[in-house]
VONU-230673 format. One record per residue: x, y, z of N, C-alpha, C in turn; residue in three letters. Coordinates in pm, whole numbers, plus 50000, padded with zeros to 5 digits. Each point is the difference from the previous one (the first is absolute). Layout:
BEGIN
XYZXYZXYZALA...
END
This chain:
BEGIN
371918192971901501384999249952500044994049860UNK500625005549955500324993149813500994992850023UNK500324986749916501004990450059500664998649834UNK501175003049968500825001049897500184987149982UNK500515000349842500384983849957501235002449962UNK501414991549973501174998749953500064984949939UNK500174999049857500304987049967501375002649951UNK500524984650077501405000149990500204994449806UNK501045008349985500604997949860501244994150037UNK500204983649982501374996150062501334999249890UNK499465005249880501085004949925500715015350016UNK499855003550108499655018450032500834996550090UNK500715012350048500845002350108499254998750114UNK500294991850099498554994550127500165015050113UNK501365002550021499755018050099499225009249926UNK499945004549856499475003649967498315003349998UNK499714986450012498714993650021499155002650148UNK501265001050077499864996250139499775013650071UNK500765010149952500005011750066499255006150101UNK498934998949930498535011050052499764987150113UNK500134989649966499014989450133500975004250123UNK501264995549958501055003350149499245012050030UNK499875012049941500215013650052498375001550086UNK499214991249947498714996150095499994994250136UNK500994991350011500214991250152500635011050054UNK500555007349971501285006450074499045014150085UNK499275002449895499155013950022498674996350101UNK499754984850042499304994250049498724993449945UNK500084994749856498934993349980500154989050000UNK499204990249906499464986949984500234999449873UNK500924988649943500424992249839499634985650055UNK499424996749894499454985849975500994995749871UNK501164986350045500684998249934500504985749953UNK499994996149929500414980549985501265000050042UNK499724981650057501454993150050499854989349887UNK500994994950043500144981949969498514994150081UNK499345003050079499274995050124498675004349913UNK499485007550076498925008949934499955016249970UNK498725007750000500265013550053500205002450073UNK500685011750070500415004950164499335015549972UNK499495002750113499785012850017501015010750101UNK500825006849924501155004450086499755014650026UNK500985002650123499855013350075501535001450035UNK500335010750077501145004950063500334991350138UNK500284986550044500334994450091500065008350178UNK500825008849971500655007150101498995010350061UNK498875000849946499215010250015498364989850081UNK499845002950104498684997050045498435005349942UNK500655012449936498215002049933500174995549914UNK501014998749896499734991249860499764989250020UNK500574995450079499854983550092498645000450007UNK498915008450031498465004150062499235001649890UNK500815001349829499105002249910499494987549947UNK501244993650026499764981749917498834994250117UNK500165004150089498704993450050498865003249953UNK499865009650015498685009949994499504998949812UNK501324998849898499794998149906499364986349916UNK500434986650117499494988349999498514995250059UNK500295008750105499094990350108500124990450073UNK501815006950049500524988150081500204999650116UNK499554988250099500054999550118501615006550039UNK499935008150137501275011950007500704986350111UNK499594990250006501274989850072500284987949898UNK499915006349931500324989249870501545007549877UNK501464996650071500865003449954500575002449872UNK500425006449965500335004949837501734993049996UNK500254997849909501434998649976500505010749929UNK501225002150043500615009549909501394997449899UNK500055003749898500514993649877501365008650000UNK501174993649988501275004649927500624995649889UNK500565010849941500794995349885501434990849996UNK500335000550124501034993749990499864988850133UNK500724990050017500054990750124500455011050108UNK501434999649991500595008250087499125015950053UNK499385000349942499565016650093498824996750097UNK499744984250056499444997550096500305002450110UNK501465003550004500985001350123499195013450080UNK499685010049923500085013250037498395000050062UNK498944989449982498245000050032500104990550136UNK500854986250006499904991850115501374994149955UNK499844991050187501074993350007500234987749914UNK500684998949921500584986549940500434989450031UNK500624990549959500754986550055500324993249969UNK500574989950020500694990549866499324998349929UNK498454986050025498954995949959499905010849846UNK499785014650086499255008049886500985000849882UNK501055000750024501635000849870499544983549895UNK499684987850107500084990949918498565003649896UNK499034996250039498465010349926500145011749881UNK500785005550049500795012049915500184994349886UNK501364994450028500914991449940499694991849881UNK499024993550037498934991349946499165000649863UNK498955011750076498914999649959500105015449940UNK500505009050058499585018349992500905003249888UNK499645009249894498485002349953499244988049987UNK498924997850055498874989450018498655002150068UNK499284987549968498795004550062499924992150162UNK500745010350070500344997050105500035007050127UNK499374998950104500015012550100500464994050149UNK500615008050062500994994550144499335008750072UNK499424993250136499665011650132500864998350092UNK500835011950038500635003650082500405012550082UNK500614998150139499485011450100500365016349922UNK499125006949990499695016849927501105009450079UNK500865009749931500055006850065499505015250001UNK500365008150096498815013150023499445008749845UNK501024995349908499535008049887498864995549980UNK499664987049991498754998749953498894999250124UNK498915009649962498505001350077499734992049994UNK498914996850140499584990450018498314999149939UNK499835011549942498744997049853500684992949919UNK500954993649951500414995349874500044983450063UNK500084999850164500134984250035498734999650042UNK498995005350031498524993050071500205000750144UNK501395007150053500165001450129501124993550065UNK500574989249931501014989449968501135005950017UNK500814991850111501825009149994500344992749891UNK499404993049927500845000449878499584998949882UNK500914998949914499365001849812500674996649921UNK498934995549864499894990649933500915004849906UNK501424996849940500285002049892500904991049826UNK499405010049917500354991849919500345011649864UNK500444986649890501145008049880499294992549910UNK499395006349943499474994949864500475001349863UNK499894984749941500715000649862499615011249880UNK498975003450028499355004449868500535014449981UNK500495000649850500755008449970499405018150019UNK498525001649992499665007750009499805007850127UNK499634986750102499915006350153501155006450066UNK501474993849939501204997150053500445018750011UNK499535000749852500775016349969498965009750034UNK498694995550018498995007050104500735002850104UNK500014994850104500984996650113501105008950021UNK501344999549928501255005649956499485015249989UNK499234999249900499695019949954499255006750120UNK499064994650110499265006850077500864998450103UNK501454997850025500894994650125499755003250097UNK498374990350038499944997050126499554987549969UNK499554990050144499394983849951498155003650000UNK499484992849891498784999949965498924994250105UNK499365003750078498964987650045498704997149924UNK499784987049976499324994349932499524988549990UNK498474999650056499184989550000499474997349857UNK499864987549960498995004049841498985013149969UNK499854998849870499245014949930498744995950010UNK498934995050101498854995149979499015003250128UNK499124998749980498765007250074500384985650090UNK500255004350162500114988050077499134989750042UNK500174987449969498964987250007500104992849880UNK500165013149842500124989449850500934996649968UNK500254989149931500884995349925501355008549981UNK501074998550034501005009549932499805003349866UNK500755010249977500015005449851501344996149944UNK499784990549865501624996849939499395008449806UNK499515008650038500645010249842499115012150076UNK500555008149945499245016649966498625001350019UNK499234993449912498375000049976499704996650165UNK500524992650056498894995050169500755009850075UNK500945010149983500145007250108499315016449950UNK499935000049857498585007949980498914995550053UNK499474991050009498594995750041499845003450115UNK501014997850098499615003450134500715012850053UNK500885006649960500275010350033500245013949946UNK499884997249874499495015549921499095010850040UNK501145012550062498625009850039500715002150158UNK500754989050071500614999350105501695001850034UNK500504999349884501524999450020500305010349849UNK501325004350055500735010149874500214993049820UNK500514992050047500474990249900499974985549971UNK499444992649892500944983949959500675006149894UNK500934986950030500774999349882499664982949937UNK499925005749876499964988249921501474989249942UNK499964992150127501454992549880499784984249998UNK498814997649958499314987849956499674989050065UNK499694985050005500004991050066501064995950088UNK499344998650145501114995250065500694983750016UNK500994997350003500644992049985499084986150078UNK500305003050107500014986850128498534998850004UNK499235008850004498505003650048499124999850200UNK501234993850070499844999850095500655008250100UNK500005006150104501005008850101500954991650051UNK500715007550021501544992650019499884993250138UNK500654991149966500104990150139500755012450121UNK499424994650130500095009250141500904992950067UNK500975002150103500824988950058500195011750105UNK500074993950194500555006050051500824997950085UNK501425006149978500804991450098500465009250140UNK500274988950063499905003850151500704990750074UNK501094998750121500834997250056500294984449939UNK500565004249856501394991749917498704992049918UNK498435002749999498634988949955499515007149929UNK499684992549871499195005349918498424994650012UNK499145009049961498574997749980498895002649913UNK499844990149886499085005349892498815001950038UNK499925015049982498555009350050499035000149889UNK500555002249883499114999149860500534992349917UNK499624990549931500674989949893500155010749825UNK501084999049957500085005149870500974992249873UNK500275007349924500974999449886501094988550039UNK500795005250148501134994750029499164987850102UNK500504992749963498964983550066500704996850139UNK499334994150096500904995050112501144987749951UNK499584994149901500964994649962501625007750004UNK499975006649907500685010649930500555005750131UNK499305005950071500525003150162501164994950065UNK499304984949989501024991150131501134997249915UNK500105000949840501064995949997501315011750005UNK499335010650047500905011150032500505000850163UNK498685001850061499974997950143499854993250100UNK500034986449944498734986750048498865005750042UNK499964996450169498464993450032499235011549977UNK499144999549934499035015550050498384993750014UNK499245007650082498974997750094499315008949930UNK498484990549920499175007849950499125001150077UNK499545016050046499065003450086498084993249987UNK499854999450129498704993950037498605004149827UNK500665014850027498975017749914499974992149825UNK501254992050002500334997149829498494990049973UNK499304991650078499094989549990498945002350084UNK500055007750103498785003750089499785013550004UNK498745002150056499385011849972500695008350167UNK500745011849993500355003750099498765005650113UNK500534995850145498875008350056499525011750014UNK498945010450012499655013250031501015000950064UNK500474996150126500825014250099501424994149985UNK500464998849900501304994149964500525012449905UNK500745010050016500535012849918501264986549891UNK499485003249853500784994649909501215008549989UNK501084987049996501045004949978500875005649860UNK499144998849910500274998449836498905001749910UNK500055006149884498885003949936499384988049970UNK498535000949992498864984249962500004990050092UNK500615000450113499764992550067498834995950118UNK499545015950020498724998650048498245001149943UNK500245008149926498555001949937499774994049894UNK498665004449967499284994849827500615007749872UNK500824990649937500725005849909499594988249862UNK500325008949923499494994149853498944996549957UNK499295002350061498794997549981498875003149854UNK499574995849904499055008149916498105000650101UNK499495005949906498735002150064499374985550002UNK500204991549900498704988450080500784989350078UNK499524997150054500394990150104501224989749970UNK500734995550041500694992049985500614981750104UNK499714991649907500104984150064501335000049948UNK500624991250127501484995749927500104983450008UNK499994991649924500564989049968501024995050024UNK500644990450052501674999850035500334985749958UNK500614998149940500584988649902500414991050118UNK499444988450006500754993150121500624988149981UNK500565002049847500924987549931499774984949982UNK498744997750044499204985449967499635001849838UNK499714985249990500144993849837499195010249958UNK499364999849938498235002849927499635017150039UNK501155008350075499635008950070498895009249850UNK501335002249945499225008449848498515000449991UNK499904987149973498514994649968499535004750082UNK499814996850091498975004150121499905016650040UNK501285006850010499785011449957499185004849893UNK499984995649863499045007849917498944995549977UNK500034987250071498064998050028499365004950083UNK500875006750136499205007050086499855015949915UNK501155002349956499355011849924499365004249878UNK499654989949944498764994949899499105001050084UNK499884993550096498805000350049499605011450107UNK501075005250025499345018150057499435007449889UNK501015000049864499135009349873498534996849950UNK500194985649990498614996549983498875004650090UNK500424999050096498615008250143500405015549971UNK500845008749939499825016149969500744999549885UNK499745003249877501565002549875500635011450085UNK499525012250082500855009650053501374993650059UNK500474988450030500754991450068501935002849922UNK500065003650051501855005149923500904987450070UNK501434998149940500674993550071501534999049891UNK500384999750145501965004749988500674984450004UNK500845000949893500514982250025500734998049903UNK500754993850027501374991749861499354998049864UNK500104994049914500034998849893499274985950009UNK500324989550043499544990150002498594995550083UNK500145008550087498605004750010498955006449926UNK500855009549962498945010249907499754992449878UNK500604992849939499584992149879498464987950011UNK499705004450119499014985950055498975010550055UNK499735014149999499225009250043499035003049903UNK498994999850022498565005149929499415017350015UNK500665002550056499705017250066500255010449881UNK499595010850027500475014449929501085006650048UNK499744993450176501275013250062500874990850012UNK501164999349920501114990350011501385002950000UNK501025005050114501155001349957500944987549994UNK500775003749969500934988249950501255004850035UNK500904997550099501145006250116501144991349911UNK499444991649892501484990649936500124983750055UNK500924996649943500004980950045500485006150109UNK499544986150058500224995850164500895000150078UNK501485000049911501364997350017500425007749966UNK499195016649946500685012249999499935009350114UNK500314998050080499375009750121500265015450036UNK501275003249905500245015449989499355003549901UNK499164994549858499165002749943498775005450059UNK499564991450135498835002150106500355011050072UNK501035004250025500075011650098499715013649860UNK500775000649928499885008249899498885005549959UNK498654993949973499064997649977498855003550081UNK500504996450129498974999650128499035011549993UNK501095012950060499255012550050499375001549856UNK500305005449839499605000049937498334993649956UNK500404987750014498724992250021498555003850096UNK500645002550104499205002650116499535012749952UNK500645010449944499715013249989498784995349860UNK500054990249935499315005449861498534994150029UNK499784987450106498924996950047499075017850013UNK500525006250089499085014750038499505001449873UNK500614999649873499265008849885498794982549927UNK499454996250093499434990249970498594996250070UNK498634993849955499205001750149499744988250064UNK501554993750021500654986250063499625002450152UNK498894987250044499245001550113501014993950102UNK500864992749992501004991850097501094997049893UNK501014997050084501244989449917501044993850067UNK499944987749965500524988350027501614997649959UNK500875003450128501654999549919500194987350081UNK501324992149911500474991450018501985005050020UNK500464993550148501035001250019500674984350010UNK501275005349918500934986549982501025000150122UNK500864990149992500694999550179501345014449985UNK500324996550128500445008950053501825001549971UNK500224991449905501714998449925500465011749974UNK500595008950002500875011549910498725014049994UNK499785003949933499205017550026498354992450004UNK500204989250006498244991450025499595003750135UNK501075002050111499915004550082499305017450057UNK500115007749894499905013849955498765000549956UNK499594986849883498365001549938499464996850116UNK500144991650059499064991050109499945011250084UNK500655011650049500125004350123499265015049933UNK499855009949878499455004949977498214993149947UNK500054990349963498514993349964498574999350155UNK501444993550057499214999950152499745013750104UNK500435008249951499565016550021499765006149927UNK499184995549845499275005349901498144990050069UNK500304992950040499024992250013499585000950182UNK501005008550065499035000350094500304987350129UNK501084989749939499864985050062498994990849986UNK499675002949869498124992949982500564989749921UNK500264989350066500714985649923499114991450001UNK499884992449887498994991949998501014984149977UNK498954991550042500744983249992499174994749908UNK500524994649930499554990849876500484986150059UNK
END
């Protein structure tokens, strides 16, 4: 398959732009397209074999649920049942990087949920996906644009890398905003439940809905015979090729220090030795492979950064790497919870 490119010209009329991709979902292919979030790899929702290509086009486990994307809040009504909860969320957050699970109805196949009476949906800000959406009038399903297990893709270039040759189209409409997938929430008799941590913080949540209950899956590794209810919640995701240790900031004095002497002293036993970490860390690092995620107290800088990071290690012949996660306050919650399923749960104590 030859896989077309479209770079968005956002001084250009955006339907214009858009045409040929709608007229691809509709006819039954595969567009690889930016959010606010990351890339999404979208299909025709309503349709079970297009639903069958994004798997097959990823390499994605077929009980591992897709969300499907609308342009507007309100046309959730017509995929599943709604409810107050979901109006306030709406209300809120939509257009956002934000996704609600709730009970499906028959329009949507049950290839697009993993088998699930219900499904994941959401309205994304980003101007380009939005009128994607609108012009192909049906809802998109779409897991990220990435070979399943790596790093999401937040620009164009990483969803060439892994899927050029496999899907009809990307479109190019530059860096994505947030860099992380949109926070997951599912509500269910009058309760909310954060399934994936994102953009929109539990903070940010309760003060819409109060209490909400972050799932076991957000900090532990789910079990084999446990069917996930929400995308990333069960498997090895984000992962780059060499191995990955995760570090976890555990807010004692001197922590810094001791962090970059243990990882001084891994480079010193291999220079192959990489490592992911704030700024104030990285200023105290002796290594070659060094990212730098930003000060310590930027933490949407760290999400931004992340997959990127993770992705540029591969073009490197970085034998391990050593990330450091800061606490769990506001989308810290989101780094910590993608780091620890880039790494496998391989936490180390300093």
């Amino acid at each position: 398959m030859t896989t077309e490119f479209v770079k968005i010209d956002y001084n250009k009329d955006m339907e214009s732009q858009l045409t040929g991709a709608a007229e691809i979902i509709r006819r039954g292919g595969l567009v690889a397209f930016p959010t606010e979030t990351v890339y999404g790899l979208g299909a025709n929702a309503l349709d079970p074999d297009d639903a069958a290509r994004i798997y097959l086009a990823k390499g994605r486990p077929s009980d591992n649920p897709l969300i499907i994307h609308i342009s507007k809040p309100e046309e959730a009504e017509k995929y599943c049942f709604v409810n107050d909860i979901y109006s306030k969320i709406a209300s809120a957050f939509m257009p956002g990087p934000i996704t609600v699970i709730m009970k499906k109805k028959d329009i949507i196949p049950s290839k697009v949920t993993g088998g699930l009476d219900t499904v994941a949906v959401r309205c994304p800000s980003d101007p380009v996906a939005r009128k994607l959406i609108e012009l192909s009038a049906v809802p998109i399903a779409a897991p990220s644009a990435n070979t399943s297990g790596k790093p999401s893709p937040t620009c164009a270039e990483h969803v060439r890398e892994d899927l050029e040759g496999k899907i009809d189209l990307i479109i190019d409409g530059g860096s994505c905003q947030i860099g992380l997938e949109s926070t997951i929430v599912k509500v269910s008799d009058g309760k909310v439940s954060l399934l994936r941590p994102g953009g929109i913080t539990v903070e940010m949540l309760e003060k819409v809905v109060g209490e909400v209950n972050v799932d076991r899956a957000v900090r532990e590794r789910l079990p084999e015979n446990v069917r996930p209810e929400a995308p990333g919640m069960k498997y090895r995701h984000y992962a780059p090729e060499a191995k990955v240790f995760l570090i976890v900031d555990d807010g004692t004095p001197g922590f810094i220090g001791r962090a970059a002497e243990y990882i001084n002293s891994r480079i010193a036993e291999d220079p192959r030795t990489g490592a992911l970490c704030c700024s104030e860390i990285c200023e105290k690092l002796k290594g070659k492979y060094i990212k730098d995620l930003g000060p310590k107290t930027d933490k949407t800088e760290h999400a931004k950064h992340l997959f990127a990071y993770l992705r540029e290690f591969d073009d490197t012949d970085v034998s391990v790497i050593y990330a450091v996660t800061e606490d769990e306050s506001g989308i810290g919650l989101a780094v910590r919870n993608r780091m620890l399923k880039a790494s496998g749960y391989n936490i180390i104590e300093i």
